[in-house]
N, C-alpha and C positions, 0 to 999 in steps of 0.2 A: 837519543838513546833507544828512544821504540823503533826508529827506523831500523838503526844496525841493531836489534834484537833480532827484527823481521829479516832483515837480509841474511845474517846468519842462521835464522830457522830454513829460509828459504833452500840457502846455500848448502843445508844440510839434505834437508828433503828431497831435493832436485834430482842429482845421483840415485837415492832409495828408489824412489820410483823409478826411472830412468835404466836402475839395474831388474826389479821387478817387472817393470815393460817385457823386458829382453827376453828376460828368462820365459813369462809368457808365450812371446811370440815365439824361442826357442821349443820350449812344450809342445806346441801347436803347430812346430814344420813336423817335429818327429810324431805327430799324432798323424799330421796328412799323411807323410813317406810311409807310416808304417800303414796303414789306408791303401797307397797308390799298391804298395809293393803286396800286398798281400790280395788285393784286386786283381793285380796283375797275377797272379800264382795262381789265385782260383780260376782267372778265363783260360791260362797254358791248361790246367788240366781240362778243362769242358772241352776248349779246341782240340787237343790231343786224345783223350779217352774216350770223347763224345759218339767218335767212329768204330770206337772195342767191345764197350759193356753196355750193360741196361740203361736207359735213365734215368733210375732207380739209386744205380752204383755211383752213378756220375754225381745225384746230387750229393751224395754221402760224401762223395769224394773231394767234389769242391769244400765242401765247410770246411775239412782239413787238408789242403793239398798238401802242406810241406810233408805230409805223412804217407807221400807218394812219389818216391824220387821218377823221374823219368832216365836219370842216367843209367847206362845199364849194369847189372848185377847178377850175380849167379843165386838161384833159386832153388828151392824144390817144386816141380810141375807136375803135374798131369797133363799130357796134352794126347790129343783125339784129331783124328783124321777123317771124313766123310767125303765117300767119294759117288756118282755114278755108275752104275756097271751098264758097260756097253752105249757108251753115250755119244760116239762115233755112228753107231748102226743108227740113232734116234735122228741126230742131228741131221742123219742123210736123207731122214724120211720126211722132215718138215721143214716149211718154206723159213726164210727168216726171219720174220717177224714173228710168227708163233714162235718158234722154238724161242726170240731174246726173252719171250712172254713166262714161255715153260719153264725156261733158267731162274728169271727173276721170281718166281711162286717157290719153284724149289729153295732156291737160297735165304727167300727172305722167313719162309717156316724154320728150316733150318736155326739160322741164328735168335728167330725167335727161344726157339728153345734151348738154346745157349742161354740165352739169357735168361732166363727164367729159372734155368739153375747156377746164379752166377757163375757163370764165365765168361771169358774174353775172347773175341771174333779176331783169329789174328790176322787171315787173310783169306780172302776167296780164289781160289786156282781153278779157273774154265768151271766145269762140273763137281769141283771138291772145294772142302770148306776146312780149313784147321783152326783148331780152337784151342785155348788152353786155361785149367784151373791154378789157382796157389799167385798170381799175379795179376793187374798192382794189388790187390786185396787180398792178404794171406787167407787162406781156404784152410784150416785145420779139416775139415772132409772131405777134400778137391776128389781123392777117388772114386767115392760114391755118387759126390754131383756128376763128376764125369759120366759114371754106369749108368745114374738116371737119366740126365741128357742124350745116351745114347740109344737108351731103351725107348722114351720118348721119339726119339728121329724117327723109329721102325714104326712107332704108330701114326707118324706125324707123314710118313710116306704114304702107308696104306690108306690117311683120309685122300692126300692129293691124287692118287688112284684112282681114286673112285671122282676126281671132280674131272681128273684129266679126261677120264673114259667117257663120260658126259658131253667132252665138248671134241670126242673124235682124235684124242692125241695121246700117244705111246703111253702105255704102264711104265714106271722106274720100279729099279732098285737097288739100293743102295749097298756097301759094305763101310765098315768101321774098326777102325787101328784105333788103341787104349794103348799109353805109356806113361812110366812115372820114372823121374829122375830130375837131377841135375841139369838145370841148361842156362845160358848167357839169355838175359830179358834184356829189356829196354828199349831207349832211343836210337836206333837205328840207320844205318844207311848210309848215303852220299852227298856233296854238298850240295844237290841239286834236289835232292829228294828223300826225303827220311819217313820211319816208319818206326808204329810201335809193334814190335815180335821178342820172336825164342826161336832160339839157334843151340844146335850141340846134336850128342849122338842121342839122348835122348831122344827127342825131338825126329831124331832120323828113324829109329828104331819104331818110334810110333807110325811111322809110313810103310815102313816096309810091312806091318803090320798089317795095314789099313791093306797093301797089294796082298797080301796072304791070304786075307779072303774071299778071293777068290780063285784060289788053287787049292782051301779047302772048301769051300762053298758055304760061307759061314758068314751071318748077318755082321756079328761083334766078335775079332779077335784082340786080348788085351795080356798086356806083358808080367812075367811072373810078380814084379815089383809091385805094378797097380793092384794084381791081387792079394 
């Protein structure tokens, strides 16, 4: 009678545990998965953002990526134009290794001070630089970081002036397009190459901008909206 007491406790017990096991090791996939997948979401954004904003922005960003779609979406932006004046006449006067040298001082000041007033490097064009505030990180003050940003550029040229004339190489200077509006953000591009930007007439408007001043001879021109 003790035996089959024990076999029947056994017989009972068996399953219990057996079901408890389970649900454990169930627990414990969805504890990895939810681990791997969210691993995986924070490195998309560091490899993808890591190229646009500060790494400042980026660490913020990784702690919460889902809070960063990459698909694209229509926004409100501020987005800014920087370009060279007369950078053809420069580029004829220096050999090429100075000049890749002269590019790479201007661009990387430049985007320093993008970022520094959060925003986003959205691409480098030859001699110009477009940038834009309100995205991935909504900016509730995008137009001012923008102003400040760009007020910085003009003092961020006149230090490189003075290092460039030191070492025998052309003076710059630059002009600046300001626009705010509506434009298409995101994941961008082909199936061979994608990119993160802003596309729309916004975005167009802040160029043609950025070309106006120089037909009116104006450091910063910026769109009735941004002001």
């Amino acid at each position: 009678l003790l035996n089959l007491a024990a076999w029947v406790t056994l017989g009972w017990v068996l399953p219990v545990v057996a079901t408890l096991a389970l649900v454990a090791a169930i627990a414990t996939l969805n504890l990895a998965i939810g681990h791997f997948v969210e691993g995986k979401a924070r490195r998309a954004v560091i490899e993808l953002f890591g190229q646009y904003v500060s790494p400042e922005l980026v660490r913020r960003m990784a702690r919460r990526p889902k809070a960063y779609p990459i698909e694209s979406q229509n926004k409100n932006l501020t987005i800014l134009f920087a370009d060279v004046r007369g950078f053809t006449r420069i580029a004829e006067s220096m050999e090429p290794q100075a000049l890749r040298e002269y590019l790479n001082r201007f661009l990387t000041r430049m985007t320093e001070v993008v970022h520094r007033h959060e925003g986003t490097v959205d691409k480098y064009m030859g001699d110009a630089i477009m940038a834009f505030w309100g995205a991935p990180i909504d900016d509730p003050q995008q137009e001012d970081h923008a102003l400040d940003a760009a007020m910085e550029m003009l003092r961020a040229v006149a230090a490189l002036n003075e290092e460039f004339l030191q070492r025998g190489w052309p003076t710059l200077a630059i002009g600046i397009g300001i626009n705010s509006g509506t434009a298409r953000v995101g994941d961008m591009g082909s199936s061979l190459r994608r990119t993160y930007t802003a596309i729309g007439d916004a975005v167009n408007l802040a160029a043609r901008f950025e070309a106006l001043t120089k037909r009116f001879q104006l450091p910063i021109l910026i769109g009735e909206t941004t002001a």
